[in-house]
C-alpha positions as CSV (number, residue, x, y, z in Angstrom):
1,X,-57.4,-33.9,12.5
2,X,-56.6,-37.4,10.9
3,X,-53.1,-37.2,12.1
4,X,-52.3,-34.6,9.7
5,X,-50.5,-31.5,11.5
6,X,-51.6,-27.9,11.4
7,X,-48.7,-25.5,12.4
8,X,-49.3,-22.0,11.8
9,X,-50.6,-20.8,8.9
10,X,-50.6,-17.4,7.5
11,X,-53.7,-16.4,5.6
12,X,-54.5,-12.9,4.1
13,X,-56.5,-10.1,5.7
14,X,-58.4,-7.4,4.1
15,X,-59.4,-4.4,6.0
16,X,-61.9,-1.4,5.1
17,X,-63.9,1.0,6.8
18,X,-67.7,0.9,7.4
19,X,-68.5,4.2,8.6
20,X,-67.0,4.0,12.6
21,X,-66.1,0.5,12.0
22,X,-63.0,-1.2,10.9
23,X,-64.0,-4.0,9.1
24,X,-61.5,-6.9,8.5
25,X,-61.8,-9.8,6.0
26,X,-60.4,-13.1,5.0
27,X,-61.3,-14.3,1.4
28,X,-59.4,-17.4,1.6
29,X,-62.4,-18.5,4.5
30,X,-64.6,-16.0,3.8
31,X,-64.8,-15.0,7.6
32,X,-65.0,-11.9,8.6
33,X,-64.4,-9.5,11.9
34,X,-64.9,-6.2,12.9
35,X,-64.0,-3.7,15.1
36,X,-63.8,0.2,16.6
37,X,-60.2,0.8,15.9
38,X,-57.7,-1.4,13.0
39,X,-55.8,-2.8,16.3
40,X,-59.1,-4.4,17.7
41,X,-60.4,-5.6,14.1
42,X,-56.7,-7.5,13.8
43,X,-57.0,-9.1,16.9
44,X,-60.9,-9.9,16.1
45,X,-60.3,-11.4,13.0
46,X,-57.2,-13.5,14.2
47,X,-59.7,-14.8,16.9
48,X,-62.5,-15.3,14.3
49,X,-60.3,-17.4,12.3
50,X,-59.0,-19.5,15.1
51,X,-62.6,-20.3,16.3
52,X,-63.6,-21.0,12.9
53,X,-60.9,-23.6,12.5
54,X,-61.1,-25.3,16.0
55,X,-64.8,-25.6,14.9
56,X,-63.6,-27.2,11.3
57,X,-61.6,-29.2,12.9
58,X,-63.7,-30.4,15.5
59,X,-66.5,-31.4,12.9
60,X,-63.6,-33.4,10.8
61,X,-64.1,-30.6,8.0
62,X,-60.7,-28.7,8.5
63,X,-58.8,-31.2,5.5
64,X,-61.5,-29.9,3.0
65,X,-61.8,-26.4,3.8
66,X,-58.0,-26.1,4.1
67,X,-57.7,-27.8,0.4
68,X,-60.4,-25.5,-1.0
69,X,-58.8,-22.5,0.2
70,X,-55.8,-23.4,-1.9
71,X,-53.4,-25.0,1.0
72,X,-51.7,-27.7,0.3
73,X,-50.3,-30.7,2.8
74,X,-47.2,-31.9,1.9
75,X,-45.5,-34.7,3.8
76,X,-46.8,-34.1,7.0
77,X,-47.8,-30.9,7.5
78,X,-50.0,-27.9,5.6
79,X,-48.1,-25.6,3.4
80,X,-49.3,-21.9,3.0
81,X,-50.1,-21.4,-0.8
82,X,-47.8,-19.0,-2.5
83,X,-48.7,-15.6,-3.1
84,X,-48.3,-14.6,-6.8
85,X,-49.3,-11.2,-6.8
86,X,-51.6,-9.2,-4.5
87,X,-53.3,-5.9,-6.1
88,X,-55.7,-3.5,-7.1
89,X,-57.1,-2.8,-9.9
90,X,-60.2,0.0,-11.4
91,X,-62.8,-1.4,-13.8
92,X,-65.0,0.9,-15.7
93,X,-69.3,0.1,-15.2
């Protein structure tokens, strides 16, 4: 992890329904998880994003793909980006 630390980080989740399915989504990664119930989808996508990042890191990529997604490391350690606003909005087609 070139001696750079990685405490925990908070990221947002997204989560819809797919007919029987809750589906749950990261945009900051672009991962996503699924599962039966919202309770199981949480815990999926927590794991999916945990694996993904062990896998970042173990391929040296975690620096970059923490950057991209708008972290920033400060000192010694990765700072969560700050959330301006979070919303919805309607657009006409």
């Amino acid at each position: 992890m070139n001696g750079k630390t990685f405490p925990q980080l908070t990221f947002t989740i997204q989560i819809f329904r797919e007919g029987k399915q809750f589906v749950a989504y990261n945009p900051e990664l672009d991962v996503s998880s699924c599962g039966s119930t919202l309770e199981k989808a949480k815990i999926n996508i927590k794991d999916a994003i945990s694996g993904f990042l062990k896998s970042a890191a173990k391929i040296g990529t975690l620096s970059e793909i923490l950057e991209e997604a708008g972290y920033i490391y400060r000192r010694t350690r990765w700072v969560d980006p700050d959330l301006v606003s979070l919303d919805r909005m309607s657009v006409s087609v």
